[in-house]
C-alpha positions in Angstrom: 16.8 -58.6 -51.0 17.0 -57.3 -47.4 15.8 -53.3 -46.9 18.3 -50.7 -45.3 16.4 -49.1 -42.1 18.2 -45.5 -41.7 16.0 -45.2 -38.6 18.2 -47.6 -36.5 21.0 -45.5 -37.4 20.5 -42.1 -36.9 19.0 -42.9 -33.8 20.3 -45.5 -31.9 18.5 -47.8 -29.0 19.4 -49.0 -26.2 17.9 -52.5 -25.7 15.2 -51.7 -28.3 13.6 -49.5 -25.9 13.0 -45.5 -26.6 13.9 -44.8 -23.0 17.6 -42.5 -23.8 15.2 -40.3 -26.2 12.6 -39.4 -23.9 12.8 -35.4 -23.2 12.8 -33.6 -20.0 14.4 -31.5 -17.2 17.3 -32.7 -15.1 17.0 -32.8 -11.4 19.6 -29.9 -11.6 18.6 -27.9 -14.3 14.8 -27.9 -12.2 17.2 -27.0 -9.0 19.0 -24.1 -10.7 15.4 -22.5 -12.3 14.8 -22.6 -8.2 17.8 -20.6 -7.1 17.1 -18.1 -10.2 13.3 -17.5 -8.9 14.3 -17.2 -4.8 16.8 -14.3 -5.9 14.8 -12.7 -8.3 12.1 -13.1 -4.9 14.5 -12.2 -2.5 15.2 -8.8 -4.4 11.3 -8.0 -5.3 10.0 -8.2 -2.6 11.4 -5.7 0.0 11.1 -2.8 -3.1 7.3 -4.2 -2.9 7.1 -3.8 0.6 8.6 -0.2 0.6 6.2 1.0 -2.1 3.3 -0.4 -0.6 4.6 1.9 2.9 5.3 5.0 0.1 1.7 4.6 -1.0 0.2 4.6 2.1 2.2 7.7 3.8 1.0 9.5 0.2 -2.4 8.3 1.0 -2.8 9.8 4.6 -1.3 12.8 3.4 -3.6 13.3 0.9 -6.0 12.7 3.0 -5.2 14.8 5.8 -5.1 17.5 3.4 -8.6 16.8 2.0 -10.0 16.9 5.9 -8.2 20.3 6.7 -9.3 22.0 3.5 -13.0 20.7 4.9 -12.6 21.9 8.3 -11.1 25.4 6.4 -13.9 25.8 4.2 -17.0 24.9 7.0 -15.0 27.4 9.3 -15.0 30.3 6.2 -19.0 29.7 5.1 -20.3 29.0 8.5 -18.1 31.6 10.6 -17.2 29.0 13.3 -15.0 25.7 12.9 -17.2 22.3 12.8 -17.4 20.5 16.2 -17.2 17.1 14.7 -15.3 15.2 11.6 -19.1 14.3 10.9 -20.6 17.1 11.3 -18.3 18.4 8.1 -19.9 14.7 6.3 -23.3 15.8 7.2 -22.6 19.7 5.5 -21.4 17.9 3.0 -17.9 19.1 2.5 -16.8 15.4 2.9 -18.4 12.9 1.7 -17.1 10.4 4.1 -14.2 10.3 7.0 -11.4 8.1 5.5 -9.6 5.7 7.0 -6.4 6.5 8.0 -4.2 4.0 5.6 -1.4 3.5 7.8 -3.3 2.1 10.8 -7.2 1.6 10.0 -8.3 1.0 13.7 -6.7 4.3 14.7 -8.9 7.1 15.2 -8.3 10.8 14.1 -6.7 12.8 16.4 -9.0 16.2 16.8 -7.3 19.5 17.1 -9.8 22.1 19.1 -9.8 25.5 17.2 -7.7 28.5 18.7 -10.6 30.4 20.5 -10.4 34.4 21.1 -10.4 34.7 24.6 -12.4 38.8 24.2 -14.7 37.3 23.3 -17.3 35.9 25.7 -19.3 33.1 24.3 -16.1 32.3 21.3 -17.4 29.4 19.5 -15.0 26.1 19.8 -14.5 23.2 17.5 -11.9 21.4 15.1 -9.0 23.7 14.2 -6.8 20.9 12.7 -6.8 17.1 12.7 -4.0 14.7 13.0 -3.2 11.2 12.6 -2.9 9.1 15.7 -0.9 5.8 13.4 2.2 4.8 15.8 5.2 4.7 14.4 7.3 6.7 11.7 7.7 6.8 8.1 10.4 6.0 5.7 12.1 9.5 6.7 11.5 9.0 10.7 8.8 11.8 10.7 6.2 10.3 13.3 2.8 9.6 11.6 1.3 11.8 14.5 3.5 15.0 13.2 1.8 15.2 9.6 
């Protein structure tokens, strides 16, 4: 009595080989993924870039704000403005000079203190500091005007 195999017929061989059944992506379907990812890229990352800018100009004002509330406050207590950014480190109303986020190599720009010219021996120092980063931010106010 011969057996009846289902298997061969539900699925069926080529050549007796299990080569049509293997499973896998297409050439085109990996292509398409592609495209799909280099859009998705195209469009992420210029909003990266621009938030990465946003953080820094937040970060150097923030920063500048922290340095000229310093100089403000060594200027109340001592009655005369500091004569150095380190000098305010070493009173201890900073506890380090940051960096200036948008261009690390740049040094601060120093403001001297408005001096009264009545009096004789006035003393000088910082008044204000700026940041000497070239270029502009994302509203084309210079770095150097904050």
């Amino acid at each position: 009595m011969k057996i009846f195999n289902r298997t061969k017929y539900l699925r069926p061989e080529v050549d007796g080989s299990r080569r049509n059944t293997q499973r896998g992506f297409t050439f085109m379907e990996l292509l398409i993924v592609m495209v799909i990812i280099g859009i998705l890229a195209a469009v992420a990352i210029p909003v990266y870039i621009a938030h990465v800018r946003r953080a820094k100009e937040v970060s150097l004002q923030s920063d500048l704000w922290a340095m000229r509330r310093a100089i403000d406050y060594y200027a109340t207590d001592k009655e005369k403005p500091p004569s150095t950014l380190q000098e305010l480190v070493a009173a201890g109303y900073l506890r380090d000079i940051p960096k200036d986020p948008v261009c690390p190599e740049c040094p601060w720009t120093e403001i001297a203190a408005p001096t009264d010219s009545s009096v004789a021996n006035a003393p000088t120092g910082i008044g204000d500091v700026k940041s000497s980063a070239p270029g502009n931010d994302a509203n084309g106010k210079p770095f150097t005007e904050y």
